[in-house]
C-alpha positions in Angstrom: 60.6 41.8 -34.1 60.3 38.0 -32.9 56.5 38.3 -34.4 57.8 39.5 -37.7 60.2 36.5 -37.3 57.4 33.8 -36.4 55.2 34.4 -38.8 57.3 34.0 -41.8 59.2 31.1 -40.6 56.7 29.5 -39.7 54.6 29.7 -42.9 57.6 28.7 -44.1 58.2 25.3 -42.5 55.2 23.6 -44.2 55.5 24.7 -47.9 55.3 21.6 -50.5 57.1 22.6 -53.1 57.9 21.1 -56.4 62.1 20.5 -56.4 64.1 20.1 -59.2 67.3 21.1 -60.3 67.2 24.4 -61.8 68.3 24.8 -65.5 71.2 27.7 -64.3 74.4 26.8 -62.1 73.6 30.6 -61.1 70.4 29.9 -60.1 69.5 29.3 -56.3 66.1 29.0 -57.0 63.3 29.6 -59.7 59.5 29.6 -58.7 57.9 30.0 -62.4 60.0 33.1 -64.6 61.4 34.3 -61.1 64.8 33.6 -60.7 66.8 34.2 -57.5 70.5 33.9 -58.0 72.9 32.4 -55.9 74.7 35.7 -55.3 71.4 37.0 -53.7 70.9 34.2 -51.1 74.8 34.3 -50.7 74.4 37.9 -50.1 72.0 37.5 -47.6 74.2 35.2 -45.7 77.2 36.8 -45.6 75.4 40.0 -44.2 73.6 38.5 -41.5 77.4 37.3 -40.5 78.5 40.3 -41.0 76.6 42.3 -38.7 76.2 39.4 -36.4 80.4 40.3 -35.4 79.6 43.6 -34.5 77.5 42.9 -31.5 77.6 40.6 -28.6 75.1 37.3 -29.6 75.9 35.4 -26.4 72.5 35.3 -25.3 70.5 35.4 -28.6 69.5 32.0 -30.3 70.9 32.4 -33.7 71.8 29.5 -36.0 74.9 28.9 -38.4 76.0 26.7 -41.0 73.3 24.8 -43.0 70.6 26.0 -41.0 71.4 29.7 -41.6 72.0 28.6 -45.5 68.2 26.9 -45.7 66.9 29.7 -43.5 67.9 32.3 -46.3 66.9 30.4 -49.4 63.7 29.2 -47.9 62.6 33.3 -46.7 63.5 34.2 -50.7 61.4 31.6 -52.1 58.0 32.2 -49.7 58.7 36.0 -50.4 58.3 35.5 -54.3 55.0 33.3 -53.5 53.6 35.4 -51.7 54.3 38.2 -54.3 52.7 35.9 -56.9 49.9 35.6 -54.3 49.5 39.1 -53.9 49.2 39.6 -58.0 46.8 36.7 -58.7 44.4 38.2 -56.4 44.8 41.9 -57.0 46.3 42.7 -53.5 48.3 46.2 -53.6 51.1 47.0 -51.3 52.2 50.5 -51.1 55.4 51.6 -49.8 54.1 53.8 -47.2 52.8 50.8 -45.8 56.3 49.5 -45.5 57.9 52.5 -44.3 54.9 52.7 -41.2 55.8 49.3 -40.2 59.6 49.7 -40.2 58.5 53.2 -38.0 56.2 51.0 -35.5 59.1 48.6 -34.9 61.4 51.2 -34.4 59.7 52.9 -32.0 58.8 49.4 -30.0 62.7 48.2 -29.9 63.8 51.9 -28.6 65.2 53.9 -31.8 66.7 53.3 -34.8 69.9 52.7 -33.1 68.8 49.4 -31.7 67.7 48.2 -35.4 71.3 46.6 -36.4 70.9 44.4 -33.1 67.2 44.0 -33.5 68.1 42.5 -36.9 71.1 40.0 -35.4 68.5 38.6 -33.2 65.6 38.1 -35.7 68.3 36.8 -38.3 67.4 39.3 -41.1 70.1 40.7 -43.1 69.4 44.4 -42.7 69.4 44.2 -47.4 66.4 42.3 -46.8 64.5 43.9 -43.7 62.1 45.8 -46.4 61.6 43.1 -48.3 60.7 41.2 -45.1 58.5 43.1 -44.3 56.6 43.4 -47.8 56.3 39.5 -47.2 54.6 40.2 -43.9 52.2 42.6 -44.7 51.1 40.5 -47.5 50.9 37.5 -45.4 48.7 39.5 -42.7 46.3 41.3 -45.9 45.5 37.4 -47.5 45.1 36.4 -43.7 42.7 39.6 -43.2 41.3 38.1 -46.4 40.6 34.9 -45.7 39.1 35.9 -42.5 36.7 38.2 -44.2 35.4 34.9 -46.8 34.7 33.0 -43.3 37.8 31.3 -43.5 38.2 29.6 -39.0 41.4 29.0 -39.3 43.9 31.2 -36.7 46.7 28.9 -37.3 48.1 30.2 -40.8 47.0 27.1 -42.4 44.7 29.1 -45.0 47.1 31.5 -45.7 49.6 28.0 -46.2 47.1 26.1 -48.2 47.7 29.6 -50.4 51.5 28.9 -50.6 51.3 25.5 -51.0 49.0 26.0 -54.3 50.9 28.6 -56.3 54.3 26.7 -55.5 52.4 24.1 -57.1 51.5 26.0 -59.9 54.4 28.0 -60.3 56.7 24.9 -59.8 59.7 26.0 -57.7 62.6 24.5 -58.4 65.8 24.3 -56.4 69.1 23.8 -56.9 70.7 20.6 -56.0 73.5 22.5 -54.0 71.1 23.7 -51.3 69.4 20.1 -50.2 66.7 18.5 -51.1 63.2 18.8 -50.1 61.4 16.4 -47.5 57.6 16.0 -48.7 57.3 14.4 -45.3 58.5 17.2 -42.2 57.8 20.4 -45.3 60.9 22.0 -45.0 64.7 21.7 -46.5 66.8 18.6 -46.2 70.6 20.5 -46.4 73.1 18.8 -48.9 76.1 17.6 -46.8 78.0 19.1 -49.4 76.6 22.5 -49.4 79.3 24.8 -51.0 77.4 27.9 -49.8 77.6 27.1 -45.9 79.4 29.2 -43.9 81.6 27.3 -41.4 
C-alpha cells in the first residue's frame, strides 16, 4: 500500500500547472472541460477523517489540516491528467485490471479486513481507493511505455514531463480557496484562509 502511495504523490509533487481562479464558486478545480466540485474533494476529506476515528493512528504518519486539504485536491487533479494521458494516447484500462490489483493488495496486507486500516495509513478515502488505483495502473502502463520507446529514466520524470504537458495544454485551473501554486518547489502553496480545512 505505501508503493501505491509513493508513486502518486510523488508524481504529484512536481506538476506545473497553469492556476487560475476557476469560473464556478463550486468548482475545486477544472483541468480543460473536467470539473471537479468542491463537494468531491470535501468528500474525500471528510472520509479519510472519518475512518481515520475508527482505528488507533498513533503510530501511523498521517497529516491534517491544510496538508490533508492539498493532498486531496492535488490526487483529483493528477488522476484527471492522467485520464487525459491515457485517451490522447489510446491507452485502455479495463476494470478487471482494477479489481486484480485491489485482490493482490488484499492478499499482501492479510484480508479484506485489514483494508479500512490499510487505507488510514496510505491516506486514501476508501470512495476513492478504485479510482487510485486506475491512476496507478495508468501511471505504471505510460511508464511501461516510455520504457519500451528507450525512454532511461527510472525516476518518474518521463512519465512527469507527461503530466506536466497536458496540464499545460489542458490548463488547470484552481480555485483561489485552496492556495496558490509555487512554480518554484511544484506543489500547492495552502491559502491561510482555507475554508475547506479541517481543524
Amino acid at each position: 500500500m505505501n508503493n501505491v502511495k509513493k508513486i502518486v504523490a510523488s508524481l504529484g509533487a512536481g506538476l506545473l500547472l497553469v492556476l487560475t481562479g476557476c469560473s464556478s464558486s463550486n468548482s475545486a478545480a477544472t483541468i480543460g472541460k473536467t470539473d471537479i466540485p468542491i463537494a468531491t474533494v470535501q468528500g474525500t476529506i471528510d472520509q479519510i477523517l472519518k475512518e481515520r476515528a475508527k482505528v488507533d493512528t498513533a503510530d501511523m504518519n498521517i497529516v491534517a489540516g491544510a496538508e490533508l486539504n492539498t493532498n486531496a485536491i492535488r490526487f483529483h487533479v493528477i488522476s484527471v491528467l492522467f485520464d487525459d494521458i491515457a485517451e490522447k494516447i489510446s491507452l485502455k484500462l479495463k476494470d478487471s485490471e482494477i479489481a486484480a490489483r485491489k485482490a493482490d493488495i488484499i492478499l499482501q496486507i492479510g484480508g479484506e479486513d485489514r483494508l479500512p486500516i490499510s487505507l488510514v495509513g496510505a491516506q486514501i478515502a476508501p470512495k476513492d481507493f478504485s479510482r487510485y488505483l486506475r491512476t496507478v495502473l495508468i501511471a505504471e502502463k505510460i511508464g511501461e511505455a516510455l520504457k519500451s520507446q528507450g525512454d532511461p529514466s527510472t525516476d518518474g520524470s518521463g512519465i512527469q514531463k507527461l503530466l506536466v504537458a497536458m496540464a499545460k495544454e489542458k490548463k488547470v485551473k484552481i480555485n483561489p480557496r485552496y492556495g496558490a501554486w509555487d512554480y518554484e518547489s511544484g506543489n500547492i502553496t495552502p491559502a491561510a484562509d482555507n475554508a475547506t480545512v479541517k481543524k
